[in-house]
C-alpha positions in Angstrom: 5.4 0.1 23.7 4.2 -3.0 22.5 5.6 -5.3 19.4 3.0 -3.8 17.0 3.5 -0.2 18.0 6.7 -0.3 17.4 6.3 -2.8 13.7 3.6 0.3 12.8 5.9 2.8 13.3 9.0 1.3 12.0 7.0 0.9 8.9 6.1 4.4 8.9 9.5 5.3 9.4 10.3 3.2 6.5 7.7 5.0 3.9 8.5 8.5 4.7 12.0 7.7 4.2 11.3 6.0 0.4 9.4 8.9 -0.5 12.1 11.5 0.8 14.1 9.0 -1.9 11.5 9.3 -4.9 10.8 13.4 -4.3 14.6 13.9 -3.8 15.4 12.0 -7.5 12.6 13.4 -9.1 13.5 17.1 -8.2 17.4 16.6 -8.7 18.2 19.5 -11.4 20.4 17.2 -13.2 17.5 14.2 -13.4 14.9 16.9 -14.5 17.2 18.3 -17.2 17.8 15.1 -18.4 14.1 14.2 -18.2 12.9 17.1 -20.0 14.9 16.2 -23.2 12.8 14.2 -24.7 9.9 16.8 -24.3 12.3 19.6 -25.9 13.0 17.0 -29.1 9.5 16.4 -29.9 8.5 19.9 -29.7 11.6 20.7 -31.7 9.9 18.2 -34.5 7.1 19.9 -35.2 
């Protein structure tokens, strides 16, 4: 494999890994509870 073959798929690599990160945080039960709050108090409002 050549130097760009392997740049190309080290950056891959790279952006499957940051969005393992984002959908991982996103989907934690204790981040969506916590995200949904503000939802729940608004609707409470009305």
């Amino acid at each position: 494999m050549d130097r760009a073959s392997i740049a190309y798929l080290v950056v891959d690599i790279g952006l499957f890994a940051l969005f393992a990160l984002i959908v991982a945080r996103v989907y934690r039960r204790r981040n969506r509870t916590r995200g949904e709050l503000a939802k729940h108090r608004m609707l409470e409002d009305d």
